[in-house]
PyMOL Python script that loads the backbone (N, CA, C, O; Angstrom):
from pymol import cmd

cmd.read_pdbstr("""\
ATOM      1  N   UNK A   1     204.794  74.907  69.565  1.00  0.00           N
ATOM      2  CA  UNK A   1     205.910  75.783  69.877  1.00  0.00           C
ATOM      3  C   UNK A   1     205.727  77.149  69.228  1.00  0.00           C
ATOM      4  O   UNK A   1     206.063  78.161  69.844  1.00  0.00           O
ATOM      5  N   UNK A   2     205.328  77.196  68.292  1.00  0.00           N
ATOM      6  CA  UNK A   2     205.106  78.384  67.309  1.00  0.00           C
ATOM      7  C   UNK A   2     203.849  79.424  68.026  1.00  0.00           C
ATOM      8  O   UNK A   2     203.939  80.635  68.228  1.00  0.00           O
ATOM      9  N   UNK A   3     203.041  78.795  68.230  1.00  0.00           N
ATOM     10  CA  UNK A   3     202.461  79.367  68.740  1.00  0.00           C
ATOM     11  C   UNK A   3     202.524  79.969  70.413  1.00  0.00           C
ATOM     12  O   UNK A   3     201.854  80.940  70.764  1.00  0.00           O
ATOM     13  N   UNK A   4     203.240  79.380  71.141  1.00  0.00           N
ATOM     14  CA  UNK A   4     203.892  79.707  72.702  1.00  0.00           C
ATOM     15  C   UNK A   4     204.862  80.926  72.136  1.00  0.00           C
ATOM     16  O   UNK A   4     204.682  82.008  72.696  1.00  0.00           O
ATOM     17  N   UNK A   5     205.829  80.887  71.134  1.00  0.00           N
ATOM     18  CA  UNK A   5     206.435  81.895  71.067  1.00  0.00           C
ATOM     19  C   UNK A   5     206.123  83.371  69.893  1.00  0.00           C
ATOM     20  O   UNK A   5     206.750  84.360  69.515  1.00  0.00           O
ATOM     21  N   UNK A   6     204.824  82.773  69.673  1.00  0.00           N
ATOM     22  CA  UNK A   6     203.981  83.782  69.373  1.00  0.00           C
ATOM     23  C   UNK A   6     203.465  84.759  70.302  1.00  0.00           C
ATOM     24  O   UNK A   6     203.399  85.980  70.159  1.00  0.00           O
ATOM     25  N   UNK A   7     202.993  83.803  71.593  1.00  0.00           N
ATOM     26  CA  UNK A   7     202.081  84.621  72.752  1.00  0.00           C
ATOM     27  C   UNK A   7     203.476  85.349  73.746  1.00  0.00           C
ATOM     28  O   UNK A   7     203.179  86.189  74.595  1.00  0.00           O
ATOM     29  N   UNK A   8     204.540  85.061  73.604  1.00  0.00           N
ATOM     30  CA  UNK A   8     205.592  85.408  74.244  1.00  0.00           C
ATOM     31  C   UNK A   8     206.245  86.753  73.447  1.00  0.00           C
ATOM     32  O   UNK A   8     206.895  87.605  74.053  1.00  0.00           O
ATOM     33  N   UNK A   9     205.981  86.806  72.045  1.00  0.00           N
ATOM     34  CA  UNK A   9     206.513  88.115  71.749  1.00  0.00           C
ATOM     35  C   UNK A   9     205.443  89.319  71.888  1.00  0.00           C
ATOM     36  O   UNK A   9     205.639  90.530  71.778  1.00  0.00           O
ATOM     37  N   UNK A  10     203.996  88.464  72.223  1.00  0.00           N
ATOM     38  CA  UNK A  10     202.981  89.544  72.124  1.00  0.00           C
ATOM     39  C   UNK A  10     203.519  91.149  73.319  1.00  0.00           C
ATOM     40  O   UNK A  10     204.301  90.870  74.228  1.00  0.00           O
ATOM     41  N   UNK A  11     203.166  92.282  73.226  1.00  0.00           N
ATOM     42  CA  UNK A  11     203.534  93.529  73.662  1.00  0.00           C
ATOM     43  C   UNK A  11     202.477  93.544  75.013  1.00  0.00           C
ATOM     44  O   UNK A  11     201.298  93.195  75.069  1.00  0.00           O
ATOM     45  N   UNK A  12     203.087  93.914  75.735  1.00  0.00           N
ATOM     46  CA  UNK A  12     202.216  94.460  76.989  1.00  0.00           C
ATOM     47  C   UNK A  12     201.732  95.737  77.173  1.00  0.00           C
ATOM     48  O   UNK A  12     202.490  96.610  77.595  1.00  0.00           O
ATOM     49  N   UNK A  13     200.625  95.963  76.926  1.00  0.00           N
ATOM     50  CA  UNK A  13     200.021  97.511  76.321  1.00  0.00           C
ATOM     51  C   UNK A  13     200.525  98.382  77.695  1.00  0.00           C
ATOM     52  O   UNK A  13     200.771  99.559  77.434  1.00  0.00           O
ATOM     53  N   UNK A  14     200.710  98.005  79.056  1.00  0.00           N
ATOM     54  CA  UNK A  14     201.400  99.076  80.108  1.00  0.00           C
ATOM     55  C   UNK A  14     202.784  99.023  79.359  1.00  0.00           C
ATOM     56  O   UNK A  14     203.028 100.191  79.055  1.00  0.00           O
ATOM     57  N   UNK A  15     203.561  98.401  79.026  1.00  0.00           N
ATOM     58  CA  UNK A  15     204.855  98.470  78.213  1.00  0.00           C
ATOM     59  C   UNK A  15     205.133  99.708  76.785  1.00  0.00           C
ATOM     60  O   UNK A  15     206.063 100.484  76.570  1.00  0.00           O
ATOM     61  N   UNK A  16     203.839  99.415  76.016  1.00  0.00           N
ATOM     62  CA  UNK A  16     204.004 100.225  75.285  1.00  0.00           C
ATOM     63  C   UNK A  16     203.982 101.714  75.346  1.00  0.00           C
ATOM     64  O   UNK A  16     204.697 102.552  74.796  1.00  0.00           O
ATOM     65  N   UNK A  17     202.852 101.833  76.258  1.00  0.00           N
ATOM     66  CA  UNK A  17     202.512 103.119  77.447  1.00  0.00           C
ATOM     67  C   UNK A  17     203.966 103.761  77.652  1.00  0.00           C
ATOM     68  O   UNK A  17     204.515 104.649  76.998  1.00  0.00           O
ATOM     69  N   UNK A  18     204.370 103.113  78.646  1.00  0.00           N
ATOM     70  CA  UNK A  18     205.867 103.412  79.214  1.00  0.00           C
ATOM     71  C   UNK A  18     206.935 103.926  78.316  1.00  0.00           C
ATOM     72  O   UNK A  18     207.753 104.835  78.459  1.00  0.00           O
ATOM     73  N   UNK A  19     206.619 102.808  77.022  1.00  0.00           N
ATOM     74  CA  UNK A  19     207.560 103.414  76.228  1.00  0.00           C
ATOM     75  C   UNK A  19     207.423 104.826  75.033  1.00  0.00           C
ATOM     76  O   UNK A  19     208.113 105.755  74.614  1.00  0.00           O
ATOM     77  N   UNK A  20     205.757 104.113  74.821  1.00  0.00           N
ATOM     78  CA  UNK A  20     205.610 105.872  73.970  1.00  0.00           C
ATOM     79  C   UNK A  20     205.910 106.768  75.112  1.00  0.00           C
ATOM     80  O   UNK A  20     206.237 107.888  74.721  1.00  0.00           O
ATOM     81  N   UNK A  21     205.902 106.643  76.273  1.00  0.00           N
ATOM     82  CA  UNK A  21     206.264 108.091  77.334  1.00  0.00           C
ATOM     83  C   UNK A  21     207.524 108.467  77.321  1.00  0.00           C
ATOM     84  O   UNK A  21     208.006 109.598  77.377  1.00  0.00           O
ATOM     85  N   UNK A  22     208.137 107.188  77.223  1.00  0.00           N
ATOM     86  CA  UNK A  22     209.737 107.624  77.269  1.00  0.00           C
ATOM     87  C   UNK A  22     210.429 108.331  75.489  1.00  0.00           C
ATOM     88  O   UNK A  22     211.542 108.668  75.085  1.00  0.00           O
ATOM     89  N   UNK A  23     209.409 108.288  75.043  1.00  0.00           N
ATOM     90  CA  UNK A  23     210.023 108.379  73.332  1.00  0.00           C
ATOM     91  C   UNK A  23     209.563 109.703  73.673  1.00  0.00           C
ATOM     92  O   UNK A  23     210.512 110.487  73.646  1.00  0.00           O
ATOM     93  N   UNK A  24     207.982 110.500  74.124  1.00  0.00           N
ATOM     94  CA  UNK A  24     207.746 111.437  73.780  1.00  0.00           C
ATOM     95  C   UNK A  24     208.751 112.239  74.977  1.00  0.00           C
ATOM     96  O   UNK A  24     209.248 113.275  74.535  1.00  0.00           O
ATOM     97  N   UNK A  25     209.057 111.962  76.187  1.00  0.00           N
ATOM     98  CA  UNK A  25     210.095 112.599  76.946  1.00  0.00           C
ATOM     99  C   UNK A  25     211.312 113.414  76.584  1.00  0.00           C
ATOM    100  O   UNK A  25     211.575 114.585  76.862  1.00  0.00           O
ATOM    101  N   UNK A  26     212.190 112.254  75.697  1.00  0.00           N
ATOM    102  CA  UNK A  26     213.267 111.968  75.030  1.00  0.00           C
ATOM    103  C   UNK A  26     213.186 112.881  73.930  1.00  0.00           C
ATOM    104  O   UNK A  26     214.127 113.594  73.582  1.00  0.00           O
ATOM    105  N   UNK A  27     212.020 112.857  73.366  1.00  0.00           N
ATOM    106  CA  UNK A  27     212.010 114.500  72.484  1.00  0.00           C
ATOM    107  C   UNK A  27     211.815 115.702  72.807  1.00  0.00           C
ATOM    108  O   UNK A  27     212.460 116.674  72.416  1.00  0.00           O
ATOM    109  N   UNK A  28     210.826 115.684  73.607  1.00  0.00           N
ATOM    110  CA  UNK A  28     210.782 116.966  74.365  1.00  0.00           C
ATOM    111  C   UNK A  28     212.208 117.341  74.933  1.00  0.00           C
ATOM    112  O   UNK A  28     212.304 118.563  75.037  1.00  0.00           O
ATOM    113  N   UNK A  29     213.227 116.737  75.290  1.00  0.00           N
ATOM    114  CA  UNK A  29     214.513 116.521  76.001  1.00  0.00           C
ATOM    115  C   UNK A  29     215.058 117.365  74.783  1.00  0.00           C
ATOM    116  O   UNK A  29     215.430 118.536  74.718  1.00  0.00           O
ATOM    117  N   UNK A  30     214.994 116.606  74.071  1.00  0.00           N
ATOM    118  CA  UNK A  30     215.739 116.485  72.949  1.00  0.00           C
ATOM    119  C   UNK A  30     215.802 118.279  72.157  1.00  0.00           C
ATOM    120  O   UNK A  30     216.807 118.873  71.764  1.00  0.00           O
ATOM    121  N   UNK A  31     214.090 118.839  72.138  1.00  0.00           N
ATOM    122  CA  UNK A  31     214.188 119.750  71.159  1.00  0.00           C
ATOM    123  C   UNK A  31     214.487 120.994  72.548  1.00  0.00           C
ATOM    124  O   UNK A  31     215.203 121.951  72.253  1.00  0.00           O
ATOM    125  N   UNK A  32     214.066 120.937  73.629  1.00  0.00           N
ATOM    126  CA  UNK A  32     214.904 121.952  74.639  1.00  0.00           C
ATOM    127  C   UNK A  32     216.432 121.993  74.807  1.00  0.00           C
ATOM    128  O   UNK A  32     217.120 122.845  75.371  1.00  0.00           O
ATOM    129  N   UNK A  33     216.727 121.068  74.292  1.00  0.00           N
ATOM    130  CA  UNK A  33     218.115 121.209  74.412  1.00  0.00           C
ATOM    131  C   UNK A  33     218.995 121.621  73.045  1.00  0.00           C
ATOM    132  O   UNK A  33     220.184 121.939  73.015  1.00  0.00           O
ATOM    133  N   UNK A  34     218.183 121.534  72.073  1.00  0.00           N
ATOM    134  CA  UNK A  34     218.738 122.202  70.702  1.00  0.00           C
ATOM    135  C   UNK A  34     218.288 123.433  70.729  1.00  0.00           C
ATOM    136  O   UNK A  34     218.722 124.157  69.833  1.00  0.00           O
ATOM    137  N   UNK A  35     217.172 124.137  71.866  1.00  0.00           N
ATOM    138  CA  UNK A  35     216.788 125.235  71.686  1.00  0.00           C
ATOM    139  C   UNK A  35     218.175 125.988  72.841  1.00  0.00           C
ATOM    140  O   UNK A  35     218.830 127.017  73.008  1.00  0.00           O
ATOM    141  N   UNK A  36     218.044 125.073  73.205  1.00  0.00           N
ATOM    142  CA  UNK A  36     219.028 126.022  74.307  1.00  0.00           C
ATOM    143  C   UNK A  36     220.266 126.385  74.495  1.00  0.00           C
ATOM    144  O   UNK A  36     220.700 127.370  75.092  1.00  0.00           O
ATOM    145  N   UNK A  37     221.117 125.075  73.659  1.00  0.00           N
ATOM    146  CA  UNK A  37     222.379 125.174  72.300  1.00  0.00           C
ATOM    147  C   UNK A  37     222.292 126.317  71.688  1.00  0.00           C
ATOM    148  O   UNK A  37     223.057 127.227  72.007  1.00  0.00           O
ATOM    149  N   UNK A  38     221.573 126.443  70.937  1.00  0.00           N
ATOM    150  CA  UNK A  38     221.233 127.677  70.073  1.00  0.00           C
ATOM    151  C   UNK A  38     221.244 128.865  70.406  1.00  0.00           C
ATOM    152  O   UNK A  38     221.855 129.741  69.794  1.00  0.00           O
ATOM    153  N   UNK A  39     220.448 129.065  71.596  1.00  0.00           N
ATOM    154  CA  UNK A  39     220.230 130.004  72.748  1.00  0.00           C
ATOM    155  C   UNK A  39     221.708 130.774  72.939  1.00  0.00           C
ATOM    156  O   UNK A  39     222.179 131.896  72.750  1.00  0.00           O
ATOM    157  N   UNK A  40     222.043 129.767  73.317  1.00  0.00           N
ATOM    158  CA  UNK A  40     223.708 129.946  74.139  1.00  0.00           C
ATOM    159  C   UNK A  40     224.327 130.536  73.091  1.00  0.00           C
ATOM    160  O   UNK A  40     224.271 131.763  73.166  1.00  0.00           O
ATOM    161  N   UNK A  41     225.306 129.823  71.460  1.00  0.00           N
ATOM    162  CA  UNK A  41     225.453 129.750  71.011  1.00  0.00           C
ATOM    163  C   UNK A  41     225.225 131.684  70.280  1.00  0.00           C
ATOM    164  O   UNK A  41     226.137 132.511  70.255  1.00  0.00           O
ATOM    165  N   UNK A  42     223.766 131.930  69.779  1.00  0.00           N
ATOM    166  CA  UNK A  42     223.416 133.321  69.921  1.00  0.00           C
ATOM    167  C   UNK A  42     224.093 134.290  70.803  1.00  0.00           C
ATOM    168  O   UNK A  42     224.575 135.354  70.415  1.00  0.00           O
ATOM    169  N   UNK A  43     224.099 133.823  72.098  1.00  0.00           N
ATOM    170  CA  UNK A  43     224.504 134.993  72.716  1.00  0.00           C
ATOM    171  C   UNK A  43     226.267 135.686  72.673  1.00  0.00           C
ATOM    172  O   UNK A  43     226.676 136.673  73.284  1.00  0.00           O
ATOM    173  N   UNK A  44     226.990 134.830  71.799  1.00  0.00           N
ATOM    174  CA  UNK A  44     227.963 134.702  71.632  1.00  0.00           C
ATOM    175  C   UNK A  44     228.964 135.285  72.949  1.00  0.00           C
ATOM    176  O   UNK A  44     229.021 134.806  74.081  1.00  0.00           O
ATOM    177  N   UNK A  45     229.631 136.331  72.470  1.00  0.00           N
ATOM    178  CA  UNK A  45     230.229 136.878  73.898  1.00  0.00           C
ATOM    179  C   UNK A  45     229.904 137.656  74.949  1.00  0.00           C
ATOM    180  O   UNK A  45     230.621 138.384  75.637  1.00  0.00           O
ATOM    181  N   UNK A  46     228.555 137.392  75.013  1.00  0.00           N
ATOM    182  CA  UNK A  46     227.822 138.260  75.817  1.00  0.00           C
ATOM    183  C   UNK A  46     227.616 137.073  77.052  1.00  0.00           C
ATOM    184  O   UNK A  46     227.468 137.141  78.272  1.00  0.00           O
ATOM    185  N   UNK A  47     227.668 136.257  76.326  1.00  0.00           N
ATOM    186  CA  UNK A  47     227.607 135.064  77.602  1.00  0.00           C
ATOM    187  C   UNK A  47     229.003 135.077  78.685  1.00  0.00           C
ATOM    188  O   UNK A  47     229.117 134.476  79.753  1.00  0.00           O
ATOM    189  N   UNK A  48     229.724 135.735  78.185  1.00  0.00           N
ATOM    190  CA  UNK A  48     231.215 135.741  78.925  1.00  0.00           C
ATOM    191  C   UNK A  48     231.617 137.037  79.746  1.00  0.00           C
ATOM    192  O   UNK A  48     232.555 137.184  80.529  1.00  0.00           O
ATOM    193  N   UNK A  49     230.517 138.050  79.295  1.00  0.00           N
ATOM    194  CA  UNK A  49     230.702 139.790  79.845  1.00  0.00           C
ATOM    195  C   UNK A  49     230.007 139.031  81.449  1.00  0.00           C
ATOM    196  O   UNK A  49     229.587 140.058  81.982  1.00  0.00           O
ATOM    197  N   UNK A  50     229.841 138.451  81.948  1.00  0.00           N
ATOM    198  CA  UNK A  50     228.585 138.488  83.144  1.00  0.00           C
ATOM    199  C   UNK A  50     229.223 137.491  83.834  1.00  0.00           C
ATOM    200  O   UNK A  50     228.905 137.220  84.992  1.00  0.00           O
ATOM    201  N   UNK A  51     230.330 136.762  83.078  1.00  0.00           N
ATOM    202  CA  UNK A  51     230.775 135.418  83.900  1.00  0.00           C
ATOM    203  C   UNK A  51     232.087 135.283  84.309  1.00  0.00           C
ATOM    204  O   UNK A  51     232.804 136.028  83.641  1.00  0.00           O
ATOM    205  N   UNK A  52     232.674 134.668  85.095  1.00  0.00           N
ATOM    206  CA  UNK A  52     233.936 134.797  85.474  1.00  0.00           C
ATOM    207  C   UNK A  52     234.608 133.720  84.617  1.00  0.00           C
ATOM    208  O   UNK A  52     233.743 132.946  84.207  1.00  0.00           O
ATOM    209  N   UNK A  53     235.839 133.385  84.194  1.00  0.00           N
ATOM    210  CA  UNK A  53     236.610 132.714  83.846  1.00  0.00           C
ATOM    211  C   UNK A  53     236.283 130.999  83.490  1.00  0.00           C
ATOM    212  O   UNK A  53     236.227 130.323  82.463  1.00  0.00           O
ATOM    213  N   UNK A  54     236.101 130.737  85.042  1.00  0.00           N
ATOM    214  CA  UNK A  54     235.653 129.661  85.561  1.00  0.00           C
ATOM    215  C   UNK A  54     234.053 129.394  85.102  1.00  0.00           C
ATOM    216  O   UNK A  54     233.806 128.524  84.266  1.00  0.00           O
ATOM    217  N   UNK A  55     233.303 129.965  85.529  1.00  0.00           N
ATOM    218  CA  UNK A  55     231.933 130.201  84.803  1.00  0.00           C
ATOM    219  C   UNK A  55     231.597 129.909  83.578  1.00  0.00           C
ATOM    220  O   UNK A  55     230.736 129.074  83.301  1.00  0.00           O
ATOM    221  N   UNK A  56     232.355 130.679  82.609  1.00  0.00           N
ATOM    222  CA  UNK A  56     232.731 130.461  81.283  1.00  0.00           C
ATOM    223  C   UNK A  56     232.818 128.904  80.737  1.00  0.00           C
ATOM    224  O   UNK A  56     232.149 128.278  79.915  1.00  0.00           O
ATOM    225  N   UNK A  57     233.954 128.564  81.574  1.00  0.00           N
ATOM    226  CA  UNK A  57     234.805 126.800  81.166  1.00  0.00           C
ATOM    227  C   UNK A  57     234.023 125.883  81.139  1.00  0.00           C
ATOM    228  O   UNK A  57     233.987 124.932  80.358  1.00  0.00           O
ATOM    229  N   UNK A  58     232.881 126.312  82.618  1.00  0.00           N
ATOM    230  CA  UNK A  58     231.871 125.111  82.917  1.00  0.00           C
ATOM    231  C   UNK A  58     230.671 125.476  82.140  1.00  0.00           C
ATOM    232  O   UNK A  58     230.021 124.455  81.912  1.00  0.00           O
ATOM    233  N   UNK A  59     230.130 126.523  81.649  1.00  0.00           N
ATOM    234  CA  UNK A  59     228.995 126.606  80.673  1.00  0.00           C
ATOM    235  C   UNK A  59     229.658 126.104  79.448  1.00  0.00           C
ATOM    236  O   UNK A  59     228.749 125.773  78.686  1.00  0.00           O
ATOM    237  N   UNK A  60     230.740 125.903  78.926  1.00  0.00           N
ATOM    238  CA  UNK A  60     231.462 125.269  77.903  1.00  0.00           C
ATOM    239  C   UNK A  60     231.487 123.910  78.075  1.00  0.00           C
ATOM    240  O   UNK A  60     231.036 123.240  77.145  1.00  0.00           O
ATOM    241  N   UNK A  61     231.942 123.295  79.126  1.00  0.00           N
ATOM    242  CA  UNK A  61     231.680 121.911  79.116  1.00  0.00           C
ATOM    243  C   UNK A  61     230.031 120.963  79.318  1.00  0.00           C
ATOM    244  O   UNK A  61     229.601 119.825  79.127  1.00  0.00           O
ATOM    245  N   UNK A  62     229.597 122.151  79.766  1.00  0.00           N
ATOM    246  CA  UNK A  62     227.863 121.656  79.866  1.00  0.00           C
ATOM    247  C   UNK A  62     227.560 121.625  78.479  1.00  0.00           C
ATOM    248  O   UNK A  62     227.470 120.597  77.807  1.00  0.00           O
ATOM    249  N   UNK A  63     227.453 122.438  78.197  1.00  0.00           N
ATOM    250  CA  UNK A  63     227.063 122.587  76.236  1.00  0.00           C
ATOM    251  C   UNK A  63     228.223 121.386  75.537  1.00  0.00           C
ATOM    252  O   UNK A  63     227.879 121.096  74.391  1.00  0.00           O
ATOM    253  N   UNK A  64     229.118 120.870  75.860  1.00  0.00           N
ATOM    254  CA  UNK A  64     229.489 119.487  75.331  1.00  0.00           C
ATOM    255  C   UNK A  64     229.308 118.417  75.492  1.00  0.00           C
ATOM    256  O   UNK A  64     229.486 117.442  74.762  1.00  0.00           O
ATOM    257  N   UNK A  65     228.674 118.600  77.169  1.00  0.00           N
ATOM    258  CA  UNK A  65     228.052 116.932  77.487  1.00  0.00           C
ATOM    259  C   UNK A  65     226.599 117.390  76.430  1.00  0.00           C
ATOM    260  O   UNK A  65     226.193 116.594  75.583  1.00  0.00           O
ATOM    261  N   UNK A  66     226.138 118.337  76.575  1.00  0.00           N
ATOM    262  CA  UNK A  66     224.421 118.346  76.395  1.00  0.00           C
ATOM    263  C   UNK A  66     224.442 117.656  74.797  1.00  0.00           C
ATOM    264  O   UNK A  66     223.641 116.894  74.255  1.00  0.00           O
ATOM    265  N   UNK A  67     225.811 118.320  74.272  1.00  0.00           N
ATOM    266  CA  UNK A  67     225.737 117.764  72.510  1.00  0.00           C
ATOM    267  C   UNK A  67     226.100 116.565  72.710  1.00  0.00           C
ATOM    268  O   UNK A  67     225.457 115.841  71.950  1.00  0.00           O
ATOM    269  N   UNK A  68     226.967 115.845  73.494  1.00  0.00           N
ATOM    270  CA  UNK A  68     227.319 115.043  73.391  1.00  0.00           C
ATOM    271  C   UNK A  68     226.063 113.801  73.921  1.00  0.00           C
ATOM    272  O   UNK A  68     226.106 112.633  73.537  1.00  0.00           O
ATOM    273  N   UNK A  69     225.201 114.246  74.676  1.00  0.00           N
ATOM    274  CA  UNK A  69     223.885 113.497  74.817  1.00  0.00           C
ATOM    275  C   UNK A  69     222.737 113.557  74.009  1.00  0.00           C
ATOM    276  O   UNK A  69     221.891 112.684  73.814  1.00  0.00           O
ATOM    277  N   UNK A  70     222.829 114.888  73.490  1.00  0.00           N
ATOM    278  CA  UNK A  70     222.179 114.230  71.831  1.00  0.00           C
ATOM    279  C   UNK A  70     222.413 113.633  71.043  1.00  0.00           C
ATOM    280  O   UNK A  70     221.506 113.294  70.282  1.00  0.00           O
ATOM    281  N   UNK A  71     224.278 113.025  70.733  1.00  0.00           N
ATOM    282  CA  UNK A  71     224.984 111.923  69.694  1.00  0.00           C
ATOM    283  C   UNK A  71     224.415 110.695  70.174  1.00  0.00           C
ATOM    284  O   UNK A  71     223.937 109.829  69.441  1.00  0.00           O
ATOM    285  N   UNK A  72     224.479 110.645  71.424  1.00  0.00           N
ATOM    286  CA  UNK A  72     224.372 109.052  72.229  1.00  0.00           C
ATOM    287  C   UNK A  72     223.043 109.047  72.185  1.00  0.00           C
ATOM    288  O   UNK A  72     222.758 108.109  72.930  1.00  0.00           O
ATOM    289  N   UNK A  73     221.648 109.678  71.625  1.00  0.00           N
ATOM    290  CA  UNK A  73     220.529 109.493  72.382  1.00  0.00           C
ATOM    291  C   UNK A  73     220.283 108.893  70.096  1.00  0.00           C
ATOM    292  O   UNK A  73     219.798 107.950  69.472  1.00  0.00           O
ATOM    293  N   UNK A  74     221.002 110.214  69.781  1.00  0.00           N
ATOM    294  CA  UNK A  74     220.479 109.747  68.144  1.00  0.00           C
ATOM    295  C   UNK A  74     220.870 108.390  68.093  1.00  0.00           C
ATOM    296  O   UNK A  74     220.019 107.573  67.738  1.00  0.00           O
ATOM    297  N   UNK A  75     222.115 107.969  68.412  1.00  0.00           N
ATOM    298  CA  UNK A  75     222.948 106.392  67.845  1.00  0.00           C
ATOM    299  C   UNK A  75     222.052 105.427  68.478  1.00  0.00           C
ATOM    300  O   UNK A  75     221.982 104.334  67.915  1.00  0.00           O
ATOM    301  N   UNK A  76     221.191 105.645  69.775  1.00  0.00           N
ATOM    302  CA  UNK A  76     220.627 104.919  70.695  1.00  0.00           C
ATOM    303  C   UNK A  76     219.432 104.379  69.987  1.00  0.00           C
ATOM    304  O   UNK A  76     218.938 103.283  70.253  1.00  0.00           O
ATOM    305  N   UNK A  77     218.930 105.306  68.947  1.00  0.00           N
ATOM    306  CA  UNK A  77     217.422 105.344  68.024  1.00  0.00           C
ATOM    307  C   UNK A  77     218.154 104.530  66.700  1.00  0.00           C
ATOM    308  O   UNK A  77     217.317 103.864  66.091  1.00  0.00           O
ATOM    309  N   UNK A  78     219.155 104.465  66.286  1.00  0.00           N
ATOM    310  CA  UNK A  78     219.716 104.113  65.175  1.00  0.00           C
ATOM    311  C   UNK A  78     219.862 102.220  65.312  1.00  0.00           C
ATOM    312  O   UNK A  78     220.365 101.571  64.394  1.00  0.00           O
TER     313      UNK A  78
END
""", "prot")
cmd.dss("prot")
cmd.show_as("cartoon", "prot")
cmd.util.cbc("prot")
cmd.orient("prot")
């Protein structure tokens, strides 16, 4: 038995593949989107001279999902 559930936890090297891809993705994700937070963030009210009202609200709520998908992606690694 010990040994069957030895060969059953063994890793499937296309598996691991897949997954270092998805880890290195997930960062790349990850540091464009703190660059681009930042980005935004910098431009302070200059981001609002060019935009209408509405424009404004929804580049505001994008920049809260985007943070808010970096909380869920950190807790996801935790």
């Amino acid at each position: 038995m010990l040994r069957a559930a030895m060969e059953d936890s063994e890793l499937d090297p296309v598996c691991l593949d897949e997954d270092e891809m998805l880890r290195a993705a997930l960062s790349a994700w990850t540091d464009q989107t703190k660059e681009l937070l930042q980005w935004i963030e910098g431009q302070g009210d200059a981001v609002s001279q060019s935009r209408t009202p509405k424009q404004v609200m929804a580049l505001g709520s994008f920049c809260t999902h985007l943070v808010m998908g970096l909380k869920a992606l950190r807790y996801s690694e935790s």
